[in-house]
DRENVEX-681189 format. One record per residue: residue in three letters; x, y, z of N, C-alpha, C, O in turn; residue number from 1. Coordinates in pm, 1 decimal. Example, Ala and Ser with C-alpha at 12.3 -4.5 7.8 and 13.67 -1.06 7.14 Angstrom:
{Ala,{1319.0,-569.0,780.0},{1230.0,-450.0,780.0},{1320.0,-330.0,780.0},{1423.6,-331.9,846.5},1}
{Ser,{1285.0,-225.0,708.0},{1367.0,-106.0,714.0},{1290.0,3.0,787.0},{1340.9,113.8,803.9},2}
***
This chain:
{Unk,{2884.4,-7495.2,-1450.7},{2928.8,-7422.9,-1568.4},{2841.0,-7300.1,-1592.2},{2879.3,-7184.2,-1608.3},1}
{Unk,{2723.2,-7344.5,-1591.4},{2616.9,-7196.5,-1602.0},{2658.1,-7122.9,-1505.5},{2671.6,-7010.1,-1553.0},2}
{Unk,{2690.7,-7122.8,-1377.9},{2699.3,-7024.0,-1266.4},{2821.7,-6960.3,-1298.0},{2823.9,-6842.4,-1262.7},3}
{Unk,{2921.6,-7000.5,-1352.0},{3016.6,-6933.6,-1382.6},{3018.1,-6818.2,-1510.0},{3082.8,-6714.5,-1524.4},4}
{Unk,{2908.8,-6890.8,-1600.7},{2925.0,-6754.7,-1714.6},{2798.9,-6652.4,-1618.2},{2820.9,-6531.3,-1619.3},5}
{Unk,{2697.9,-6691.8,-1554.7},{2645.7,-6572.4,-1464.3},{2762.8,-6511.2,-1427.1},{2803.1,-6423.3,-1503.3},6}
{Unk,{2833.9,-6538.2,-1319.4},{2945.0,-6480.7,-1265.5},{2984.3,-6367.2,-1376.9},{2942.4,-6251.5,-1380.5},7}
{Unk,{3054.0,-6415.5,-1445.6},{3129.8,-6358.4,-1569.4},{2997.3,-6234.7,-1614.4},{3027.1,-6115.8,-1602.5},8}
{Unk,{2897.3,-6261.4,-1649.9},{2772.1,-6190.3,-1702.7},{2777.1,-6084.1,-1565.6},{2831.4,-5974.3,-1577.9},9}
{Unk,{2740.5,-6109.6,-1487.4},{2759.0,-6047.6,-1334.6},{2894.5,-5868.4,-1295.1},{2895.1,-5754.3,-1249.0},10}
{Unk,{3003.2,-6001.7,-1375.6},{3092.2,-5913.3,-1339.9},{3144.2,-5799.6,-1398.2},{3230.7,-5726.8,-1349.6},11}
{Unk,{3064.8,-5781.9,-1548.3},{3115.7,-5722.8,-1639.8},{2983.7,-5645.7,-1683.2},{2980.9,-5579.8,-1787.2},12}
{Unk,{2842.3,-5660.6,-1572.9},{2792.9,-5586.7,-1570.5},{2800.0,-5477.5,-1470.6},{2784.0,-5357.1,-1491.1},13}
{Unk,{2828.0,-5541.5,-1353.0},{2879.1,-5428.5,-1268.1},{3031.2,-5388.5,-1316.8},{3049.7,-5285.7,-1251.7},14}
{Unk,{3098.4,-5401.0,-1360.2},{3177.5,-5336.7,-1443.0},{3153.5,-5180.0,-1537.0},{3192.7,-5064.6,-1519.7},15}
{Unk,{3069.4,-5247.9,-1639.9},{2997.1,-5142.7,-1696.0},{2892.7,-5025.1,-1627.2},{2843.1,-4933.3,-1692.5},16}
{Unk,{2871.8,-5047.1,-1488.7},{2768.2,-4995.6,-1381.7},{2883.5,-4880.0,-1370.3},{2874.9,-4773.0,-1430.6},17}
{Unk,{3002.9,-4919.0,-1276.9},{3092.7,-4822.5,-1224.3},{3191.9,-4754.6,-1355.2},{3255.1,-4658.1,-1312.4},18}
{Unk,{3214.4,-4778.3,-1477.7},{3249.1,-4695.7,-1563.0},{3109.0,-4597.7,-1586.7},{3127.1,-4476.0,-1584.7},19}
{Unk,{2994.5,-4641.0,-1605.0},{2873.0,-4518.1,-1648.2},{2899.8,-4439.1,-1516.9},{2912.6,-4318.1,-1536.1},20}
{Unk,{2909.2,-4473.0,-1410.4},{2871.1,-4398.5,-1268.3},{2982.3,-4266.6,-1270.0},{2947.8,-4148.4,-1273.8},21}
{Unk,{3117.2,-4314.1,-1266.5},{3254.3,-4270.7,-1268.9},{3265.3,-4180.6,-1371.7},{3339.1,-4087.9,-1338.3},22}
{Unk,{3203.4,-4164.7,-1531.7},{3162.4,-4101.5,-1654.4},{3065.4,-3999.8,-1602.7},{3118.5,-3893.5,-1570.8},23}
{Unk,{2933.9,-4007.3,-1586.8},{2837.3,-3956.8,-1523.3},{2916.8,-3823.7,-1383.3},{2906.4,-3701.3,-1375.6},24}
{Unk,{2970.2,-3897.7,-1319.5},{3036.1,-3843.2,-1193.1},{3140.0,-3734.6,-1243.0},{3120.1,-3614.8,-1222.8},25}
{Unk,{3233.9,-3774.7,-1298.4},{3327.1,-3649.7,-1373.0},{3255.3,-3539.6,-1475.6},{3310.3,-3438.5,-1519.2},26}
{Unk,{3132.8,-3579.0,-1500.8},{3089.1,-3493.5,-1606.1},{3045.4,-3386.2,-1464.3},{3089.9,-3271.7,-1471.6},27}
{Unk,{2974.4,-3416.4,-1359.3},{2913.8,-3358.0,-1295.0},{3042.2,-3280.8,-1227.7},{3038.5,-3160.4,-1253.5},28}
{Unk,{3142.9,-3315.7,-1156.5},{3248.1,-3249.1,-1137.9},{3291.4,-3126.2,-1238.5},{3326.5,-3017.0,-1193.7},29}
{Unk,{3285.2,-3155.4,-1379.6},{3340.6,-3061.5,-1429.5},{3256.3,-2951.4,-1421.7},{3302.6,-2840.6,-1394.8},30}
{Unk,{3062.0,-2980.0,-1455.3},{3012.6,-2870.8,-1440.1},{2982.9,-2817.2,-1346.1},{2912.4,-2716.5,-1352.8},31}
{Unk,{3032.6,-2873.3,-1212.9},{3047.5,-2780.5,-1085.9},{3180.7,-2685.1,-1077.4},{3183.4,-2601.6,-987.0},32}
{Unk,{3293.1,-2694.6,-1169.8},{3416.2,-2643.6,-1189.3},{3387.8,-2521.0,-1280.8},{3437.4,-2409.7,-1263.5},33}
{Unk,{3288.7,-2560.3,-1395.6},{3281.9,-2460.8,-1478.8},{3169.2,-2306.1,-1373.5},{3186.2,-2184.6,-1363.4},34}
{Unk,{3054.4,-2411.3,-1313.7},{3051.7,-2310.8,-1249.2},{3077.1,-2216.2,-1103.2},{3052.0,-2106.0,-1054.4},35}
{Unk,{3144.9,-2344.7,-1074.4},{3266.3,-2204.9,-983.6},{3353.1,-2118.7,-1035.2},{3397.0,-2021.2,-974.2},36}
{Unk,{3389.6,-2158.6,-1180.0},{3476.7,-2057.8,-1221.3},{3377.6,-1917.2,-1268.1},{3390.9,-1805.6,-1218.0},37}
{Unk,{3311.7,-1941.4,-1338.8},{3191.6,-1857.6,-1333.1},{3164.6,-1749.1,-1229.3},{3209.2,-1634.4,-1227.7},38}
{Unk,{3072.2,-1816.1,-1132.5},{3034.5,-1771.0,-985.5},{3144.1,-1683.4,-931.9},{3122.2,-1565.3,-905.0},39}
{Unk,{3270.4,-1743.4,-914.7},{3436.5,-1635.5,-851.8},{3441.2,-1523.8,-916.8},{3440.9,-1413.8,-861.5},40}
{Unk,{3447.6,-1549.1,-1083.7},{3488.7,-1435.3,-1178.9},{3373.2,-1322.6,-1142.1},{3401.1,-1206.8,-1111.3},41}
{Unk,{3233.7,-1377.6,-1150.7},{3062.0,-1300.4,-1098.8},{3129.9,-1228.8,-951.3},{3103.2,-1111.2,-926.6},42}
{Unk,{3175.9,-1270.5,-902.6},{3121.0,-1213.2,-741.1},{3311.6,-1126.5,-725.8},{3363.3,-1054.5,-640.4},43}
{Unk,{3344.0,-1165.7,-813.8},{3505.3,-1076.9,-765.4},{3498.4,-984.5,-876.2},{3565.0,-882.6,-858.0},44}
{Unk,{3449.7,-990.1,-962.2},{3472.6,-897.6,-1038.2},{3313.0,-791.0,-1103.2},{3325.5,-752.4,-1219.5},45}
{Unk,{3218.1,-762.3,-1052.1},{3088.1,-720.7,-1078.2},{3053.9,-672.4,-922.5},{3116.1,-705.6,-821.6},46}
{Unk,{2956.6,-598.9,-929.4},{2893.3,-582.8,-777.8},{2787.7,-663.3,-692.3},{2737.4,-616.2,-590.3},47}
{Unk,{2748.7,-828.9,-758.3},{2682.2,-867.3,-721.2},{2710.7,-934.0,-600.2},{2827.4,-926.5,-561.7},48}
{Unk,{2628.4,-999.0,-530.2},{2672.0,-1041.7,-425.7},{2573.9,-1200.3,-449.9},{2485.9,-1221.0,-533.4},49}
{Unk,{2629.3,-1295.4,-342.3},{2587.1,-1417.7,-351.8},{2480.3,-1427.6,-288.0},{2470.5,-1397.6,-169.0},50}
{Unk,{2377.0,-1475.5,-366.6},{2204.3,-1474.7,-316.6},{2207.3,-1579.7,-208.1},{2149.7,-1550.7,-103.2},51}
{Unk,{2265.3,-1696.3,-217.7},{2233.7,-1776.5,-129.2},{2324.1,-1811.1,-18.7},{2429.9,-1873.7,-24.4},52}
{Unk,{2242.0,-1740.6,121.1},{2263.8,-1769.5,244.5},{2389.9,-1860.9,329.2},{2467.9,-1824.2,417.1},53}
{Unk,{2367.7,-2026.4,245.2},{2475.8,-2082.7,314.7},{2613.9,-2087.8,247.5},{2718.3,-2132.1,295.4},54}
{Unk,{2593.6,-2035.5,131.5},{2721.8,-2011.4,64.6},{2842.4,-1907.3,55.8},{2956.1,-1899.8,9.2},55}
{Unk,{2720.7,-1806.8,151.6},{2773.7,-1634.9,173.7},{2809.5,-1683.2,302.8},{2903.6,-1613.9,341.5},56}
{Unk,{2765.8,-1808.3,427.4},{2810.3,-1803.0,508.9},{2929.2,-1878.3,521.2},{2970.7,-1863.8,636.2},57}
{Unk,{3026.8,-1976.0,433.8},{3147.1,-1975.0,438.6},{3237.3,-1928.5,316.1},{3350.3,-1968.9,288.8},58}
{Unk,{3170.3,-1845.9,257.5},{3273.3,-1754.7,198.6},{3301.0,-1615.8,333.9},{3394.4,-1536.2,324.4},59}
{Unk,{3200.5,-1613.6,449.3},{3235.4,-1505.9,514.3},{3322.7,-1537.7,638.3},{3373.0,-1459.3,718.7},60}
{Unk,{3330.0,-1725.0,631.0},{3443.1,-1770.7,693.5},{3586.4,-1781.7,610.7},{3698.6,-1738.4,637.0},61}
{Unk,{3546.2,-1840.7,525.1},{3697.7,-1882.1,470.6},{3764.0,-1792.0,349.2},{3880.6,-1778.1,312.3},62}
{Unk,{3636.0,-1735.6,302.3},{3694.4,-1578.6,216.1},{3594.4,-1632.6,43.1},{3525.8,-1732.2,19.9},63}
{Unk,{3616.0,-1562.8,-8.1},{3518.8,-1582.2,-155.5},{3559.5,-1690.2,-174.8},{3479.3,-1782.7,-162.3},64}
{Unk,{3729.2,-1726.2,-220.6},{3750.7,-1838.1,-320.8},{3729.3,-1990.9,-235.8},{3638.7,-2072.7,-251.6},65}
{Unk,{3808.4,-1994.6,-172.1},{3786.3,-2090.6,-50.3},{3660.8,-2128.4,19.2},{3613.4,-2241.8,25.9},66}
{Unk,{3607.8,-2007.0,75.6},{3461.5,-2078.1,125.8},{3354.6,-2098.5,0.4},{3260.7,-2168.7,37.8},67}
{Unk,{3343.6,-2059.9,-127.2},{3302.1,-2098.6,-281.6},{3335.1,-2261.1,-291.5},{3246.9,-2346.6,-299.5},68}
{Unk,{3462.2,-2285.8,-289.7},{3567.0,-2409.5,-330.6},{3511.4,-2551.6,-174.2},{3502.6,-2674.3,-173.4},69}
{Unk,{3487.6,-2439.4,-65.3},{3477.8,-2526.3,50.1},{3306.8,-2604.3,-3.1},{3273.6,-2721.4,-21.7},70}
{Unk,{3249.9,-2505.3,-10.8},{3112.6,-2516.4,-73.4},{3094.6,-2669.9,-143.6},{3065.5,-2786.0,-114.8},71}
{Unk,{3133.9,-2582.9,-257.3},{3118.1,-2676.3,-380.2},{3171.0,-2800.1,-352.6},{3110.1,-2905.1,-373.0},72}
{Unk,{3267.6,-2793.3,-313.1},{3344.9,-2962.1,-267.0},{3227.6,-3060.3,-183.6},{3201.3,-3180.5,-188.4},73}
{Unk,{3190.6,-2982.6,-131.4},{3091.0,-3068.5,4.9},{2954.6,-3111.6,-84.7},{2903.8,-3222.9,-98.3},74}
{Unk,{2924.9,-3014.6,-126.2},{2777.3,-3048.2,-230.9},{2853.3,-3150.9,-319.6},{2812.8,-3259.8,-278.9},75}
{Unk,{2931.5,-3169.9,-407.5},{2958.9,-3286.0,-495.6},{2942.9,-3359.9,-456.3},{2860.5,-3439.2,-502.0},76}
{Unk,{3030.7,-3389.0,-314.2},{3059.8,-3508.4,-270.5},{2964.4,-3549.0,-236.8},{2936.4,-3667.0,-258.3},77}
{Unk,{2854.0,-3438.5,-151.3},{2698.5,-3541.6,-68.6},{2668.7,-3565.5,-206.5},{2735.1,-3665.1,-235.5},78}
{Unk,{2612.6,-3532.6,-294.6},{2506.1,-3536.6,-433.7},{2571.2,-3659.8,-509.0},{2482.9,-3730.0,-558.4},79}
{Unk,{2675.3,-3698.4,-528.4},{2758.9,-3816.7,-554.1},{2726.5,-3922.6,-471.4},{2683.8,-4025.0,-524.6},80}
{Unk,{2739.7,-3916.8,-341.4},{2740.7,-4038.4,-274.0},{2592.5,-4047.9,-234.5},{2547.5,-4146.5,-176.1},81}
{Unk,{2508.2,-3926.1,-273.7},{2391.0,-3966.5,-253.3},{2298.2,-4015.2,-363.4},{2179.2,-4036.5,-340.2},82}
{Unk,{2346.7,-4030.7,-469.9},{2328.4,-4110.1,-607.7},{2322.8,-4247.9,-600.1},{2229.3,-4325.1,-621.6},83}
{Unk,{2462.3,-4271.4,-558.8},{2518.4,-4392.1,-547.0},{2413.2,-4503.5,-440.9},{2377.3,-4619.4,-461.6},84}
{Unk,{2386.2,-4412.2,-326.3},{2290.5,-4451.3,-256.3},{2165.9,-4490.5,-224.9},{2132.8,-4561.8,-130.2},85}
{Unk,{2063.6,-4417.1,-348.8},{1979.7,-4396.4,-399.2},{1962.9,-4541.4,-500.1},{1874.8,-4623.2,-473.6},86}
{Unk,{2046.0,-4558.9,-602.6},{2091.8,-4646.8,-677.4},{2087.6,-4794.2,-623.6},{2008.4,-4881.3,-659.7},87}
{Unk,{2188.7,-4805.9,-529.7},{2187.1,-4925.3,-469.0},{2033.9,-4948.7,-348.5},{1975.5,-5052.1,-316.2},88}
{Unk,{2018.2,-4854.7,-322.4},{1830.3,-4851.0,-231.6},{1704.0,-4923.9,-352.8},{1598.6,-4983.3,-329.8},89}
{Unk,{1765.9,-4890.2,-472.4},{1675.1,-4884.9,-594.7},{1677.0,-5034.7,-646.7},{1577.2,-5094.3,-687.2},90}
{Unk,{1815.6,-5091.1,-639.1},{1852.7,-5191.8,-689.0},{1798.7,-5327.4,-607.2},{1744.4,-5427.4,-654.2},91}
{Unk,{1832.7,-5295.8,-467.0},{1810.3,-5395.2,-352.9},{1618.0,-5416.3,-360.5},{1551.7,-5513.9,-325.4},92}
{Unk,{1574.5,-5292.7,-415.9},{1411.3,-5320.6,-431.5},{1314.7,-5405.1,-528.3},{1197.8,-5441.8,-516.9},93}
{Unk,{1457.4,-5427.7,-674.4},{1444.3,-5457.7,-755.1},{1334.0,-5366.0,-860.0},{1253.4,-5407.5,-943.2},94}
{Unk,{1369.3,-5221.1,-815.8},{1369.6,-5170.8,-924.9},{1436.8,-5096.6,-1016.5},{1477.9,-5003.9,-946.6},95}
{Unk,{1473.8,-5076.9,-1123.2},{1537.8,-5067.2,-1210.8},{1534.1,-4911.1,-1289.6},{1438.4,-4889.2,-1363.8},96}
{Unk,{1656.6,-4787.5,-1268.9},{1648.1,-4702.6,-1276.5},{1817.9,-4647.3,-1291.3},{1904.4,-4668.6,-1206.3},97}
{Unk,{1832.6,-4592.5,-1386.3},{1966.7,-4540.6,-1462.2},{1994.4,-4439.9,-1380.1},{1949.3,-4336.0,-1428.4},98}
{Unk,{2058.7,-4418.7,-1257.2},{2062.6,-4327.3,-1152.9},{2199.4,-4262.4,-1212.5},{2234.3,-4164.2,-1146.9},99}
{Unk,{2273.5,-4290.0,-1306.7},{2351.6,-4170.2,-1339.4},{2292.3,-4047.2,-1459.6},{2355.3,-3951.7,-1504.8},100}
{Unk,{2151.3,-4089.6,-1489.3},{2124.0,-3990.5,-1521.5},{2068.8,-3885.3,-1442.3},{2018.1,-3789.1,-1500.1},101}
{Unk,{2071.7,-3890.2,-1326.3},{2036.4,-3786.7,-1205.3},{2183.5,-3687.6,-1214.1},{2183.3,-3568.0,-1243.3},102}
{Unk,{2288.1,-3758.2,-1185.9},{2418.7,-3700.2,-1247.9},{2450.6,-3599.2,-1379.6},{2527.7,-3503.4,-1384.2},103}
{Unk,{2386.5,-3640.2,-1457.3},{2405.9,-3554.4,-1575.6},{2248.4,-3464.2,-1627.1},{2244.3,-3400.0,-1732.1},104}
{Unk,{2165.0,-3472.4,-1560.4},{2067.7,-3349.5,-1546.2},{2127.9,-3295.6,-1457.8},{2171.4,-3192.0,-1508.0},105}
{Unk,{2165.2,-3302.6,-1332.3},{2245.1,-3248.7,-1241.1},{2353.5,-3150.5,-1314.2},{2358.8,-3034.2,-1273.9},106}
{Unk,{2437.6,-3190.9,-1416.6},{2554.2,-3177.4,-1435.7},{2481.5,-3010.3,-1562.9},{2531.4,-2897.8,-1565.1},107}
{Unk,{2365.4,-3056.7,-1642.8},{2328.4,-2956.6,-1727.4},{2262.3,-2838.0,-1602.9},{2269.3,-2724.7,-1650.7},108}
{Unk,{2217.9,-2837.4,-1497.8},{2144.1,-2746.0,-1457.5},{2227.6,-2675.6,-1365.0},{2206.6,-2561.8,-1323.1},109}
{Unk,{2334.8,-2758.9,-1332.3},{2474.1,-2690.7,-1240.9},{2559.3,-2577.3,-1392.1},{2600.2,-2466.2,-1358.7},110}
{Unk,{2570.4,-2607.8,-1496.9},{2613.5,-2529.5,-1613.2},{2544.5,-2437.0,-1656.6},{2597.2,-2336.1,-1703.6},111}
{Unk,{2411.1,-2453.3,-1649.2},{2303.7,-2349.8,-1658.1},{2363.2,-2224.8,-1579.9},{2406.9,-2113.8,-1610.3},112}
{Unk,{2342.6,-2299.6,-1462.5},{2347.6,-2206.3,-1347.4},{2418.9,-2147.1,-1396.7},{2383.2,-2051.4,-1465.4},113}
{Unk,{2579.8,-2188.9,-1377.2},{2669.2,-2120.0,-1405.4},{2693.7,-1990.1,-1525.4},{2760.5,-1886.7,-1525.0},114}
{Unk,{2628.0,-2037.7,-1596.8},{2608.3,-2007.0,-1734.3},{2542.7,-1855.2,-1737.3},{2574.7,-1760.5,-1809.2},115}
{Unk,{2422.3,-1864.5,-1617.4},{2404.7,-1726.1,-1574.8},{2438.3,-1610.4,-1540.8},{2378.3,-1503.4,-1551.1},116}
{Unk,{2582.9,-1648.1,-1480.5},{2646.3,-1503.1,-1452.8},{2712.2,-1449.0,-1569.2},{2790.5,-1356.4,-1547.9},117}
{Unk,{2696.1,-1488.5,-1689.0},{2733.3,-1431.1,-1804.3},{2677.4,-1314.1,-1883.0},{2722.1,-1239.3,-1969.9},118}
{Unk,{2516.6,-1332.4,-1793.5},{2457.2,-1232.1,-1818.8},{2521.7,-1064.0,-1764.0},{2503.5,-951.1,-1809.7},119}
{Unk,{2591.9,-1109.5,-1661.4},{2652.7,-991.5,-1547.4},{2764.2,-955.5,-1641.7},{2851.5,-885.9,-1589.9},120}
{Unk,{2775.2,-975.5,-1723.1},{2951.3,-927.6,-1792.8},{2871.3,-838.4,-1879.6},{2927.2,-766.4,-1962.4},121}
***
């Protein structure tokens, strides 16, 4: 009988694990959206050009919006699954660490960023 309300205790904590993660995760999505929208409007419409190297090198494959979009897609996804990874490395050690808040400092300093080319308008 006890092993079963563990279970239950168990299941509805990892429950609550992958709603914070999935919360955490979309927040970070959006502020990678806000600042690509940002960054496109900065670099298509101003004379600046993109400071960093590997980002100028597939926008000079796939064109501003696309190699921007190719970009950004790939960084979410590693920085996401490398959370997740991190998390469960953390967990299996038994130590104990709220790894979606890496996600949402993530998510304020990706908006920052973004937030910068506002200065350019």
């Amino acid at each position: 009988m006890k092993r079963e309300n563990l279970n239950e205790a168990e299941k509805a904590g990892n429950s609550r694990y992958w709603l914070q993660m999935i919360l955490a995760s979309l927040v970070f999505i959006i502020a990678n959206a806000i600042d690509y929208t940002f960054t496109l409007y900065g670099l298509m419409y101003t004379n600046v050009r993109e400071a960093n190297p590997i980002i100028q090198g597939y926008m000079d494959i796939f064109g501003v919006k696309q190699g921007l979009l190719v970009y950004k897609s790939l960084m979410v996804g590693i920085i996401i699954l490398g959370v997740i990874v991190f998390d469960r490395a953390c967990k299996a050690k038994g130590i104990r660490f709220r790894s979606e808040y890496l996600l949402y400092a993530g998510s304020f300093l990706t908006a920052f960023a973004g937030a910068l080319w506002l200065t350019q308008f």
